[in-house]
N, C-alpha and C positions, 0 to 999 in steps of 0.2 A: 344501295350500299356498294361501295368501292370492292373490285375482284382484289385479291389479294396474291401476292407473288406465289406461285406451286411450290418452291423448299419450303417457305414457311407454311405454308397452308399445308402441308403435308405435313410438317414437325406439331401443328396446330392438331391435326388429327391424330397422329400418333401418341401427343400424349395424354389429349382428350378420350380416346380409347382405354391407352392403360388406367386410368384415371376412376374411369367408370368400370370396368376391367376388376379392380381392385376392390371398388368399393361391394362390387356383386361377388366375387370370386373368393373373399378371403371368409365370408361366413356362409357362401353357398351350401357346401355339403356340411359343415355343423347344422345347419338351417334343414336338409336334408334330411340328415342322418336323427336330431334332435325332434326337431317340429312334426314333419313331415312322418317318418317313423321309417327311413327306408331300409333293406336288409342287404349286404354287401352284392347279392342278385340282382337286386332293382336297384339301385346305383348306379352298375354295369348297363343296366338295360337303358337307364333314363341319358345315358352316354350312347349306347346302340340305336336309339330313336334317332339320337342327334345327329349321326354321320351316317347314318343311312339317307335321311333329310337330306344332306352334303353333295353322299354319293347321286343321287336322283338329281339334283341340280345343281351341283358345281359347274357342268360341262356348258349346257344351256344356258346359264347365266354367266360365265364366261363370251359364249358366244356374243349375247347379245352383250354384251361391252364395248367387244369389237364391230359391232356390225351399226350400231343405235349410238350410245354415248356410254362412256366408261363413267362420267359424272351424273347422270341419272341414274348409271349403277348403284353409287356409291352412296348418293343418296337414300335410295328407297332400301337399300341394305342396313345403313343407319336405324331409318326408322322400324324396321322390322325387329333386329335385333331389342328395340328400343319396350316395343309392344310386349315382345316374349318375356322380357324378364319384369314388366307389370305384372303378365298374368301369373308368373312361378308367384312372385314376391302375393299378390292377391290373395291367393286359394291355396292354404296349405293342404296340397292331396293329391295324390299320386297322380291320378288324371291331368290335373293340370300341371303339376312338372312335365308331363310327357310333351304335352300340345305347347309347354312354352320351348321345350327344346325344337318343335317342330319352324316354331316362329324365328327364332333363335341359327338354327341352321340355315330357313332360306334365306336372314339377310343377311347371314357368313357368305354365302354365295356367289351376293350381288356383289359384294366387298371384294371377295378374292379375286386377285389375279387383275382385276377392276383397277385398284387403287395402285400400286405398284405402276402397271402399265399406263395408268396415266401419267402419274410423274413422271415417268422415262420420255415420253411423249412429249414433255413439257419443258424437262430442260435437259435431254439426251441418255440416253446409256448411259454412257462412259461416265457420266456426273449424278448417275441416281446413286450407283456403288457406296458413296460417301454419304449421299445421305439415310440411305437407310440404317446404315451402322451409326451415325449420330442420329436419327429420329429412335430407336432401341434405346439410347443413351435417355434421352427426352421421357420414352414412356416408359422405363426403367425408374426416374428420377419421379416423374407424376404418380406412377402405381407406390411408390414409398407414401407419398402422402394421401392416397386413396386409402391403401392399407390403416393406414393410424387412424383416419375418420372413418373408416368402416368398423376398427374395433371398436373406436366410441360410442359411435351413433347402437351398434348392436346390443351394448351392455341394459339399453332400456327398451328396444324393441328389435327383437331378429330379424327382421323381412325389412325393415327400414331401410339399409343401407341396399338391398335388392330393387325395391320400390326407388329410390331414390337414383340408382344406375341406370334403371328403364327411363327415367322420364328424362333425365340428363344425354340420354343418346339421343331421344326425340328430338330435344331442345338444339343438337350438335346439328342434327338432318337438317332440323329447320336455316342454318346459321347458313351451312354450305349450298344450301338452294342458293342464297344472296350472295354468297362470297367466292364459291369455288369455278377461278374458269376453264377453261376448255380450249383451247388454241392451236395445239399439238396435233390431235384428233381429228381425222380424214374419216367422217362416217361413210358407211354405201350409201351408194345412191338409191334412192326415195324407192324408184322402181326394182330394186334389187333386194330390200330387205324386208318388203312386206311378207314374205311365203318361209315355211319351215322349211322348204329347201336349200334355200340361201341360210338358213341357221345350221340346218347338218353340214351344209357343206364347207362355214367354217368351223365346224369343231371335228368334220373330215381333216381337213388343212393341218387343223391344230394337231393331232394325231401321227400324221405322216410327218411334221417336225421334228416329233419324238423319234416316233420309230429309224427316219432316217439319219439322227444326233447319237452317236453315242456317249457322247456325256451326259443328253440330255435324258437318255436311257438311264442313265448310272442315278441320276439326281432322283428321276422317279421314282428308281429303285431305295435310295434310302429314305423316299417319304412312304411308300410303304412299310418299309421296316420299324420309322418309327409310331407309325400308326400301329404295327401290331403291337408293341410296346407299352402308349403311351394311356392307351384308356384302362387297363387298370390300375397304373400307378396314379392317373389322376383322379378315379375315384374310390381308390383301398386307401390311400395314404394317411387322409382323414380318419377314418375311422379306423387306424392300427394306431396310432397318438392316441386317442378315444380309449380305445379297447387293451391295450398291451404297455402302457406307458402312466409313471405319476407325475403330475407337474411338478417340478421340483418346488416353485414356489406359489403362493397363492394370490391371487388378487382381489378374492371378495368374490360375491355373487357370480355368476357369470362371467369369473376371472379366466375361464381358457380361451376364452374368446380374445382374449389381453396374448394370451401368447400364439395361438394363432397369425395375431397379426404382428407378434416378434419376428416370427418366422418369415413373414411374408418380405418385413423390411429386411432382412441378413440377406435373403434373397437377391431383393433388388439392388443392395450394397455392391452383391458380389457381381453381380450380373453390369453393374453398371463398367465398375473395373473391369472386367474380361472385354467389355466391347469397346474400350478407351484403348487396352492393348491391344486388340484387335486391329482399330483403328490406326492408331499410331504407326503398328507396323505395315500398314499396306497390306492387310490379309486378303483385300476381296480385288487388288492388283496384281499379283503373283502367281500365276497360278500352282507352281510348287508349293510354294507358302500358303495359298488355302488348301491345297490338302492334307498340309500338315497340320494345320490347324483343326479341320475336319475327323483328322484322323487321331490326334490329342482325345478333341471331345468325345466322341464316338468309343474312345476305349476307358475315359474317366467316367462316364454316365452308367455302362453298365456294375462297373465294381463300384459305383454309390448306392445302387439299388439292391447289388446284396449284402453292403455294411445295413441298410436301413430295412432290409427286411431284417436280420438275424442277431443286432446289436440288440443287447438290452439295457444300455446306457443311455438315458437320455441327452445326453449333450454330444455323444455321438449319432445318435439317431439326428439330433438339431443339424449337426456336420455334413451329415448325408444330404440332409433335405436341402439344403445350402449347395453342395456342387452338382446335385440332380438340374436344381433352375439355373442354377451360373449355365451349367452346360445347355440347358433349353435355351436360354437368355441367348445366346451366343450365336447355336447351329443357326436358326432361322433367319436371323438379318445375311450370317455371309450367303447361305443356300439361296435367299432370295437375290443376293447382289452377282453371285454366278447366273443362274439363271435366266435371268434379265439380261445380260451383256450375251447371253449367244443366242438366244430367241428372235427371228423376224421381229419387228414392230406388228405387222399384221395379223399372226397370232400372238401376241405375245400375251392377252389377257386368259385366248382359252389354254394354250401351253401351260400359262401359269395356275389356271383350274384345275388342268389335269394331275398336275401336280398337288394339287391340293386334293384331289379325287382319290389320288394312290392313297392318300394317307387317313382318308375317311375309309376307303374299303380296308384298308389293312385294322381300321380301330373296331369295323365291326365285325370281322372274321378273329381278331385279337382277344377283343373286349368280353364276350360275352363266358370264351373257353377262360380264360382268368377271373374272370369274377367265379365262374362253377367251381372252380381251384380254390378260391378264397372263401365260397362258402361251405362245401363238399370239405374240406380239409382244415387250410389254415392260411390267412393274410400272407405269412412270412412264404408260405408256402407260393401265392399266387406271385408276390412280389419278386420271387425267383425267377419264376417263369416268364416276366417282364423282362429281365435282367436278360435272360436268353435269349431273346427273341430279338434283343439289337445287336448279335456276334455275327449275321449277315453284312454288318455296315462295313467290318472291314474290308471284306474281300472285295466288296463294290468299289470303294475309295482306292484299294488297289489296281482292279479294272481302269480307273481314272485318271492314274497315276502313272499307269503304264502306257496309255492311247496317245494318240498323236492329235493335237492341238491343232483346230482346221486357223486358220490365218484371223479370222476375224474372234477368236476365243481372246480370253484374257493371255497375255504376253509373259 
């Protein structure tokens, strides 16, 4: 089979991700909270498993990106991810959500930092910027139609559209063995990268990029931040609709699963608009202009989280959940298109780890004190403390704002 050009093969996986993304995500924690039977604690924890997984190898599988192939990364990351959410969707039981989140993280892994850097590699910096903000747009547009067929497929069996996202990832590893090439990509040499010392020593490298960047410092800094953040709001949210909310209308049997995946599409509605203007105006070319845009979202996010812990209005609460993901939708493509534009090519896979590292230790130093919040107390209560926990981002964005832009940063 013919390789296929990196933007498109990259918009190919982007929105093959969201896709599948969508079809596992929108009745995952119903499927949890429902089937499974789990209590706002182990929720927390079956998230704690996951980015602790993360934090152990985001770096090292970073590394070896850079050192081996960022495309047999990305591969075997594929299929792993692909595997874990067979075994969740399989065995409704605590145990085996645990072990699929474990499977589930290592091939987050391979993927981070992986996929990005390759593209860049493939057809330069300064031209990945655009497309990751149009591939956002792509898996924004796919996760809508994931969403609708996951509510469907769920109405007659729950773990279906789970089962169906595991095998669908397989099926993508498989495509990208045949299609995706590699050209960019200057592996070490043969005798260089057999020993774990050549692996420390790039994710040494990667490390002293940070530390010596400070923006690249500042960037780290708000992926920790929103990792302390983000794993309770990603698993209280569900079960505070569940728990504290009537659907206003009904849909028959298993109709919340119908609004579940309302939610999901108003999401991606919004999310899609926010990266068009994003795009349009050159947010990830400016650098004044992404921090204002940075600095927007960062202060719209946490006052969504405490209309949506504290409203008792359902179509408010809907509102909330709506500019919570606009703002998700949004932060990650620009943060990744910074990122990339002042990172060596050399490190630039485990740089980009690392930075996905911050944000895995911050979900498990975060996650587990806010799920004891939300069960010890109260949801509204834990979702507060969510809220809180991202009033670091400004100062950092500040820090960003105020530094001097070394020549090769965005202009």
């Amino acid at each position: 089979m013919p390789k296929h050009s990196p933007t498109h093969l990259f918009l190919v996986i982007s929105g093959g991700r969201a896709f599948f993304n969508a079809l596992v995500f929108t009745v995952n924690l119903v499927y949890q909270v429902e089937t499974v039977g789990l209590d706002p604690l182990q929720l927390v924890l079956v998230g704690t498993v996951l980015e602790v997984t993360v934090v152990l190898f985001e770096v090292p599988t970073g590394a070896v990106a850079d050192l081996y192939s960022r495309r047999l990364s990305v591969i075997v990351g594929m299929a792993l991810i692909g595997c874990g959410f067979l075994l969740e969707g399989s065995i409704p039981r605590f145990w085996a959500v645990l072990g699929a989140q474990v499977l589930w993280g290592t091939g987050y892994t391979f993927i981070s930092g992986a996929l990005q850097a390759w593209l860049a590699d493939e057809i330069g910096a300064d031209a990945a910027g655009p497309v990751f903000l149009r591939s956002s747009q792509v898996g924004l547009a796919a996760g809508l139609v994931g969403t609708g067929l996951s509510a469907w497929l769920a109405r007659g069996w729950l773990q279906l559209p789970i089962l169906a996202g595991g095998a669908l990832y397989i099926a993508l590893a498989a495509y990208l063995a045949l299609t995706m090439p590699e050209r960019g990509f200057r592996p070490a040499p043969a005798a260089e990268r057999d020993t774990w010392k050549q692996l420390a020593g790039t994710a040494r490298a990667g490390l002293n990029a940070v530390r010596g960047h400070p923006t690249l410092r500042v960037l780290v800094g708000l992926s920790l931040v929103t990792g302390l953040y983000s794993e309770g709001y990603e698993r209280l949210w569900t079960p505070h609709l569940l728990q504290n909310f009537s659907f206003p209308f009904s849909f028959g049997e298993g109709g919340h699963v119908i609004w579940f995946g309302i939610i999901g599409v108003g999401a991606t509605a919004t999310g899609i608009a926010a990266n068009e203007l994003a795009r349009r105006g050159k947010a990830v070319e400016v650098h004044a202009r992404l921090i204002s845009w940075l600095t927007l979202l960062y202060a719209l996010l946490p006052a969504s989280l405490l209309l949506l812990a504290w409203t008792r209005t359902f179509w408010l609460a809907l509102l909330a959940l709506w500019l919570i993901n606009l703002c998700r939708n949004t932060l990650n493509p620009l943060e990744s298109a910074w990122i990339v534009r002042i990172t060596p090519s050399a490190q630039r896979a485990t740089v980009i780890s690392l930075w996905g590292q911050a944000n895995s230790f911050g979900q498990v130093v975060g996650g587990p004190f806010v799920g004891w919040i939300g069960t010890v107390a109260r949801i509204p209560a834990a979702l507060t403390v969510s809220s809180l926990l991202l009033l670091p981002a400004q100062w950092l964005l500040a820090l960003a704002r105020g530094g001097e832009q070394p020549r090769h940063e965005l202009e």
